[in-house]
C-alpha positions as CSV (number, residue, x, y, z in Angstrom):
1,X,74.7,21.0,81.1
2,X,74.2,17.2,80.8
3,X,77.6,16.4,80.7
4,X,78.6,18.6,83.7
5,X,78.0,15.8,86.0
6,X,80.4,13.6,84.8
7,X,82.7,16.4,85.3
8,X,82.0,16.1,89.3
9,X,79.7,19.0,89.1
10,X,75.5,19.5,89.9
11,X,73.8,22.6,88.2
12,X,71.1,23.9,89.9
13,X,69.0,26.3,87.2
14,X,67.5,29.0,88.3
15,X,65.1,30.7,85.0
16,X,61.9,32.9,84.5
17,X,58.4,31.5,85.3
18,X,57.2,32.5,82.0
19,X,57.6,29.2,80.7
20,X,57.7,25.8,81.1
21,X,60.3,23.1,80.7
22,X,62.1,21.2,82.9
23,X,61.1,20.4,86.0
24,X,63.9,20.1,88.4
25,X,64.7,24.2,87.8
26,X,64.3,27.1,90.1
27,X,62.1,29.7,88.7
28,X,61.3,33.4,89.5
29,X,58.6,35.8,88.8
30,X,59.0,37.8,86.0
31,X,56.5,40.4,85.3
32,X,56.5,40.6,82.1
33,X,55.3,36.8,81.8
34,X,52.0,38.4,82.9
35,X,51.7,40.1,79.6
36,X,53.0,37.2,77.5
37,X,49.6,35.6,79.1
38,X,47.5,38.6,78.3
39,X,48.4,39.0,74.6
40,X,49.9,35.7,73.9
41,X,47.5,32.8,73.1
42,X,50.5,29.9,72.5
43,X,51.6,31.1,76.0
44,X,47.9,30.3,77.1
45,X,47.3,27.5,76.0
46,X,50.6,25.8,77.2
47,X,52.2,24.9,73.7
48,X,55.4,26.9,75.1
49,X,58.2,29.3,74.1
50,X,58.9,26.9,71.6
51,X,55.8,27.9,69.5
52,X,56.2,31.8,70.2
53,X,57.3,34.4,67.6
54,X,58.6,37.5,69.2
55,X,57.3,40.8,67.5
56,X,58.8,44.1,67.8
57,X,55.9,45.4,69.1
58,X,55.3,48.4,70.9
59,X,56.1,46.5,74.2
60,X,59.5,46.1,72.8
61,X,60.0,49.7,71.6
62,X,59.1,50.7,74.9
63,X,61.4,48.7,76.6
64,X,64.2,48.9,74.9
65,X,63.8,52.9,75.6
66,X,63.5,52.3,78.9
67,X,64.7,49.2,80.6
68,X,68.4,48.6,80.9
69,X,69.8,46.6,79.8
70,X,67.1,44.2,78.6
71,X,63.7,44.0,79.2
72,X,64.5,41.0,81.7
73,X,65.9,43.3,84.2
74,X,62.6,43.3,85.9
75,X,62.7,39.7,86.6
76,X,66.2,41.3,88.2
77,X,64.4,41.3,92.3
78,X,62.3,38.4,92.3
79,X,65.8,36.0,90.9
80,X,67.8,37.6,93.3
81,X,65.6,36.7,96.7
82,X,65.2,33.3,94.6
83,X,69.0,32.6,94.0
84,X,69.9,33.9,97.4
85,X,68.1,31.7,99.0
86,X,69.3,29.2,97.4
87,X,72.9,29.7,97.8
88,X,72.6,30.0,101.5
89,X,70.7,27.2,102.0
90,X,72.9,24.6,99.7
91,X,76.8,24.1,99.6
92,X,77.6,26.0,96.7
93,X,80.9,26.3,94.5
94,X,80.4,28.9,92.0
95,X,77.8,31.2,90.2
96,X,77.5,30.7,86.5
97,X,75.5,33.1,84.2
98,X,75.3,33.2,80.2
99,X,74.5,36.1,78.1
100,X,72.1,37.2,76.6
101,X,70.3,38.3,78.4
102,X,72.9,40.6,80.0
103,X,70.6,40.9,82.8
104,X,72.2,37.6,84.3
105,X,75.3,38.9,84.3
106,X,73.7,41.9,86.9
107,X,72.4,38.7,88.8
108,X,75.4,37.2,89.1
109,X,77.3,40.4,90.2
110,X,75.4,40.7,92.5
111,X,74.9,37.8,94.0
112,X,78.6,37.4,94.4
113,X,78.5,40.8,96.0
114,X,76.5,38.8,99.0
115,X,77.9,35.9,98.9
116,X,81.5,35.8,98.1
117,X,81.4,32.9,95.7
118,X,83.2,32.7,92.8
119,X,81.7,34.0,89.2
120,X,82.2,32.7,85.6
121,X,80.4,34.9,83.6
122,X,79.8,33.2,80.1
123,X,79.5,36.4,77.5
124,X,78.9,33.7,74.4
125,X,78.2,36.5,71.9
126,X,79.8,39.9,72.3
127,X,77.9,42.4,74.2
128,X,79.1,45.5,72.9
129,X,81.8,45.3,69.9
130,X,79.6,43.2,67.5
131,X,76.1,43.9,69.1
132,X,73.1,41.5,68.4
133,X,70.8,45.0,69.5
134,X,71.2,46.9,66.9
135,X,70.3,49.9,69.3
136,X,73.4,49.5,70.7
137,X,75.0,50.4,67.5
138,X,77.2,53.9,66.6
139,X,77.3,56.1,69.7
140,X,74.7,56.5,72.0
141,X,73.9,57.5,75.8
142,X,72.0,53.6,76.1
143,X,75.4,52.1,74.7
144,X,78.0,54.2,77.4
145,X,75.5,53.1,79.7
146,X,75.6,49.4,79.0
147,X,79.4,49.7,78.4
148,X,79.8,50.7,81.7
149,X,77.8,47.9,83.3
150,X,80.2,45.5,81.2
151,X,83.0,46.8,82.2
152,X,82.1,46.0,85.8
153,X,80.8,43.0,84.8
154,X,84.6,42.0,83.7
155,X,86.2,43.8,86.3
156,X,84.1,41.5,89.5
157,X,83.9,37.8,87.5
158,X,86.2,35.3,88.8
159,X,86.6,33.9,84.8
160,X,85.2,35.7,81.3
161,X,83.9,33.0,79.1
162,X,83.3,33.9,75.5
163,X,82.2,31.4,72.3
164,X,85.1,32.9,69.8
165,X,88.5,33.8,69.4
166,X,87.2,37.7,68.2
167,X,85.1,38.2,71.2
168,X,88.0,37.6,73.6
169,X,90.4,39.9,71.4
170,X,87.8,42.6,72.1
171,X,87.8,41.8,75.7
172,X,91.4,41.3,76.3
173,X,92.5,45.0,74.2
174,X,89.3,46.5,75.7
175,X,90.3,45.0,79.4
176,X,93.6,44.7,79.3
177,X,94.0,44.3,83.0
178,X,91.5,41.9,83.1
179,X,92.9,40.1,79.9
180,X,94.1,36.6,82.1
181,X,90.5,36.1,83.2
182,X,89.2,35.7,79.4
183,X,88.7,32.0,78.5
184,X,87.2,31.0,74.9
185,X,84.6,28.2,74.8
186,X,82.8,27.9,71.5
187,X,79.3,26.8,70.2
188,X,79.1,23.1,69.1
189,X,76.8,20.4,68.9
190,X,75.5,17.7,70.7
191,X,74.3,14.3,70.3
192,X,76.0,11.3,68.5
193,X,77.4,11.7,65.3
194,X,75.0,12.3,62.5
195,X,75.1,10.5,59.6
196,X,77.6,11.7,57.4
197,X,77.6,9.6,54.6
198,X,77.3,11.6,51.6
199,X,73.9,11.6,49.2
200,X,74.7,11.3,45.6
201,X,76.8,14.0,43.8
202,X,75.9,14.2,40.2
203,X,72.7,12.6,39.4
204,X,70.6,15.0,40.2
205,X,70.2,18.8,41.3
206,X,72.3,20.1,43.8
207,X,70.7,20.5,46.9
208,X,71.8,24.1,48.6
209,X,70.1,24.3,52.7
210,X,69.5,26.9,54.3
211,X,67.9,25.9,57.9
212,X,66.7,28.9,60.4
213,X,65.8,32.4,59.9
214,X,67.0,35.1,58.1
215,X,65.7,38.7,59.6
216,X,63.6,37.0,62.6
217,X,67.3,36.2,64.0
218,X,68.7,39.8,63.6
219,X,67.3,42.4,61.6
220,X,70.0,43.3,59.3
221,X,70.2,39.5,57.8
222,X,68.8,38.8,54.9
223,X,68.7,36.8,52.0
224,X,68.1,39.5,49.0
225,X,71.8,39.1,47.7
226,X,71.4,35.4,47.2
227,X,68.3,35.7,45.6
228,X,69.8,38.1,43.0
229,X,72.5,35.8,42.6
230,X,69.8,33.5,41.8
231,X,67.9,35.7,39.6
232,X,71.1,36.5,37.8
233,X,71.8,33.0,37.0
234,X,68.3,32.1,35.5
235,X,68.6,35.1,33.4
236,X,72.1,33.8,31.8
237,X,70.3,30.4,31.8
238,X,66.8,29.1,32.4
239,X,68.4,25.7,33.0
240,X,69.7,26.5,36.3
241,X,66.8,25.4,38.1
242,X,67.5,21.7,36.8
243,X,71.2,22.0,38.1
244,X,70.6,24.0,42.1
245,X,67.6,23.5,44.1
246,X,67.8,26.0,47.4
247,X,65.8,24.2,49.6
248,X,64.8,27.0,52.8
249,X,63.6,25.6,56.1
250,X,62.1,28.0,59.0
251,X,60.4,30.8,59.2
252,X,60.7,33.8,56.3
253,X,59.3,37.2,56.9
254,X,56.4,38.6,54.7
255,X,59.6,40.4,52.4
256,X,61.5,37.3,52.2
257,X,58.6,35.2,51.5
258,X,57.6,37.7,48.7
259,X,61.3,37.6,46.9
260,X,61.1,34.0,47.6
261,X,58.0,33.5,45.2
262,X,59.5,33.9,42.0
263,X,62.1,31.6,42.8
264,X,59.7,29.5,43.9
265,X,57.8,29.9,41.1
266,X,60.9,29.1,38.6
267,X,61.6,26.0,40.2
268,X,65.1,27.2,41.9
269,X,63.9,27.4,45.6
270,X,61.9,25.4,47.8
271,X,60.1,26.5,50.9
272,X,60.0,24.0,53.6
273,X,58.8,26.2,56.6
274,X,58.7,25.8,60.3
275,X,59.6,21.9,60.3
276,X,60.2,19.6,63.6
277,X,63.8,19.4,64.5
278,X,63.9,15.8,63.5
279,X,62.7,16.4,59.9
280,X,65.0,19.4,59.8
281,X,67.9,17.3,60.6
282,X,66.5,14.5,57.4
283,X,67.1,17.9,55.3
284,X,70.2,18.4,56.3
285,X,71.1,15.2,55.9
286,X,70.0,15.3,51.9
287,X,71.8,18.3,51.3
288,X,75.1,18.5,49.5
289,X,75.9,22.1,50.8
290,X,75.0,24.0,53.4
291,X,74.5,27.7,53.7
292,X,75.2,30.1,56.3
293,X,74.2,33.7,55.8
294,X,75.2,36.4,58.1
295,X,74.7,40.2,57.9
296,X,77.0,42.7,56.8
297,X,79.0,45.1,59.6
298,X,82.1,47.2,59.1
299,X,83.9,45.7,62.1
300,X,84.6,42.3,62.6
301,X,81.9,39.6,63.1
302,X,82.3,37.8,66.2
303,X,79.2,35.4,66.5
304,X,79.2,31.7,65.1
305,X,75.8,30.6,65.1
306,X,75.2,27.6,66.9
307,X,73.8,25.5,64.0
308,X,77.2,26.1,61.7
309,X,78.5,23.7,64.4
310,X,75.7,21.3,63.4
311,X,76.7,21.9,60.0
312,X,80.4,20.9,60.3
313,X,79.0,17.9,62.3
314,X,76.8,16.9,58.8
315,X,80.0,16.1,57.3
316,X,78.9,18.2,54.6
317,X,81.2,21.4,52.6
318,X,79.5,24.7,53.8
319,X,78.8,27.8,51.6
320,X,79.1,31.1,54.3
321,X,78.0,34.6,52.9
322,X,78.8,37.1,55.4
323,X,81.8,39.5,56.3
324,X,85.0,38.9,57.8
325,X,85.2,37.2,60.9
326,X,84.4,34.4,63.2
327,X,82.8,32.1,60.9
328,X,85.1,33.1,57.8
329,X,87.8,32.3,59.7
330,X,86.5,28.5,61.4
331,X,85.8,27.8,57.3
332,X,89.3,28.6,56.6
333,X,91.3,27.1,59.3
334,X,89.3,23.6,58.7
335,X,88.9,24.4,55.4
336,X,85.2,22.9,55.7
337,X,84.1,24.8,52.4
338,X,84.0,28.7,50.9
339,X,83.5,31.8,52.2
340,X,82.1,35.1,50.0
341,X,81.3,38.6,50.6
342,X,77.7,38.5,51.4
343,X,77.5,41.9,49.8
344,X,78.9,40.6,46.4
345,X,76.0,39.5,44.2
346,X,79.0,38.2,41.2
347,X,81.1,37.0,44.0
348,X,77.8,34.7,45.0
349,X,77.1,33.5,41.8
350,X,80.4,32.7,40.8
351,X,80.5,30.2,44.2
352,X,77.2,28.7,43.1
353,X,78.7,28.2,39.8
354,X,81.7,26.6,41.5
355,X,79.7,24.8,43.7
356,X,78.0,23.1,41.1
357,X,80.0,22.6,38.7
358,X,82.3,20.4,41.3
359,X,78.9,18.5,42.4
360,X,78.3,17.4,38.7
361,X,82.0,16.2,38.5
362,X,81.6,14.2,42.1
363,X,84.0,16.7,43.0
364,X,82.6,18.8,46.5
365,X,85.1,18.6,48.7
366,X,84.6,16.1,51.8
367,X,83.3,17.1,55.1
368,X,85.8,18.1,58.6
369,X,87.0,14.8,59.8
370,X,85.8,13.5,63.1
371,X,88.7,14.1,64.9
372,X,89.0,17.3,63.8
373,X,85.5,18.4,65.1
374,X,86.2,16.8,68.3
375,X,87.0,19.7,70.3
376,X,83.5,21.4,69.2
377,X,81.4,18.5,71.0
378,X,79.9,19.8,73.8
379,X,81.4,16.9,75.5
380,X,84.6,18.3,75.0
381,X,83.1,21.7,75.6
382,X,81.9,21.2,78.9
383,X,84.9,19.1,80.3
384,X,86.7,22.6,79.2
385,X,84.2,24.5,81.1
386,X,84.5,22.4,84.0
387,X,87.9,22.9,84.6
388,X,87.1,26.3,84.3
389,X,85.6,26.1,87.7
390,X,87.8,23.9,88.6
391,X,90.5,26.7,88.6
392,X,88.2,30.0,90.0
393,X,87.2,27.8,93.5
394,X,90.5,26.7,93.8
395,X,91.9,30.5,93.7
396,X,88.8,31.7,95.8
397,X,90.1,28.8,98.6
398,X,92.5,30.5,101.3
399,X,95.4,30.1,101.5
């Protein structure tokens, strides 16, 4: 939102009280902050979301059984007296809520329903189609529940903003006659340009990053394929770990971390850990590839995640492992590197192989041109979402 000013617009936030951050936001009760508190000792002791690991613990078991759609719905009560007030006491334009949660979207329906404003409800990932809860998968009482409550969500916003071209194909068959409400905004990524010089190609290892999580960022993601690509090539050839390093930075579950160590071991992958952003960027920067590794899902995959953006920005070529999709698709239209079945150990190795071979030849191909990753800048971005608004309070103004 820190270009939305310069677009002739003011956000007010309004967010949980559960943690801290900026100052100049509205916050509302949530309840369950109370037992973040009780059983959270980061969340005590003020270091912040930031330092927080969520567990699937039993609270979440329990809610996800019983509160729909998210556990934030109870924060639902207090951030609608909150909002309300707000609205009526300043000279508002329009109601904006992102998903997830999808509970924001029920706060924005119904504070429209009181107030009349107009609503842009901003989907980002899909809600239902390609599912980041994987209890909303196959067929299910919980999923015609939550279909339900998006299809009223689509049917009562003003505008439908989603991050990819897939998401809004979904929304547009799904909705047809809500289809001319559907606007696509992607990810991108922020900041000036990074440094995209390239480090050196052939004098020593090429360095493959991987930066974020694997199964901590959905459950189904993993890295096992590309370790048994890796395996598989140190088998044919002890060597390889003087030709590839895989250098991993964030955080890797007890499983990963365990087929990590033989890797580790052979001198093929480095664990960097939970690093500050700044250092994470240096890594990227030192990197001749970067990785992307997304689960496996017999429909198509509509989710880009937001540090592929920073990855294009790097200048650097990108090596995705996933299905078909959104991200296959950005890789092949800017043809910013390869993409591989993520299920295909030989179709891994034989990119690594490719990879590497082109690195020791000073041959990887050059990063996305600048002008070419101008549109994902959330400059660019947020001018488009501005006019966005721009268009909704113009239709809600009588004629």
């Amino acid at each position: 939102m820190r270009y939305l000013p310069a677009c002739g617009y003011r956000c007010q936030v309004l967010t949980t009280s559960a943690f801290g951050g900026e100052d100049d936001v509205l916050r509302a009760w949530e309840p369950l902050s109370l037992y973040r508190w009780l059983f959270n000792r980061q969340v005590r002791s003020g270091e912040g979301h930031s330092a927080v690991r969520t567990r699937r613990g039993l609270l979440s078991r329990i809610g996800r059984a019983l509160f729909i759609p998210d556990l934030q719905v109870s924060w639902l009560p207090a951030a609608f007296a909150r909002g309300l007030r707000y609205l009526r006491s300043n000279d508002c334009d329009v109601i904006y809520t992102s998903f997830p949660p999808a509970s924001a979207h029920l706060l924005g329906y119904l504070l429209q329903r009181v107030t009349g404003l107009p609503w842009v409800a901003d989907f980002r990932d899909a809600w239902i189609f390609d599912p980041l809860d994987v209890y909303l998968e196959g067929d299910s009482l919980r999923k015609r529940l939550e279909e339900r409550i998006e299809g009223r969500v689509v049917a009562s916003a003003s505008a439908i903003v989603v991050a990819s071209q897939e998401v809004a194909d979904y929304l547009c068959t799904r909705y047809a006659a809500h289809a001319d409400r559907v606007r696509v905004i992607s990810n991108g990524f922020d900041g000036e340009w990074p440094d995209r010089s390239r480090p050196p190609q052939s004098a020593e290892p090429m360095r493959l990053l991987h930066a974020g999580s694997f199964s901590y960022s959905h459950p189904r993601r993993s890295p096992k394929v590309l370790f048994d690509a890796l395996r598989r090539l140190l088998q044919e050839d002890a060597r390889w770990n003087q030709r590839l390093k895989v250098v991993l930075v964030g955080l890797l579950s007890e499983r990963e971390a365990a087929w990590a160590d033989p890797l580790v071991r052979r001198g093929i992958v480095q664990v960097e850990g939970v690093v500050e952003r700044n250092r994470a960027l240096e890594i990227q920067e030192s990197a001749h590839v970067l990785l992307v590794v997304d689960h496996m899902r017999p429909w198509t995959s509509t989710n880009v995640p937001s540090k592929f953006y920073e990855y294009l920005a790097q200048g650097r070529t990108i090596l995705s492992l996933g299905g078909r999709g959104a991200v296959e698709r950005i890789v092949t239209e800017l043809q910013a590197g390869m993409h591989v079945p993520g299920d295909d150990t030989d179709a891994v190795c034989a990119a690594l192989k490719s990879l590497c071979n082109a690195h020791e030849r000073g041959t990887l191909p050059v990063g996305v041109s600048e002008e070419a990753l101008r549109p994902f800048h959330r400059r660019s971005l947020t001018h488009a979402l501005a006019e966005c608004f721009d268009s909704v309070i113009q239709q809600a103004i009588p004629c």
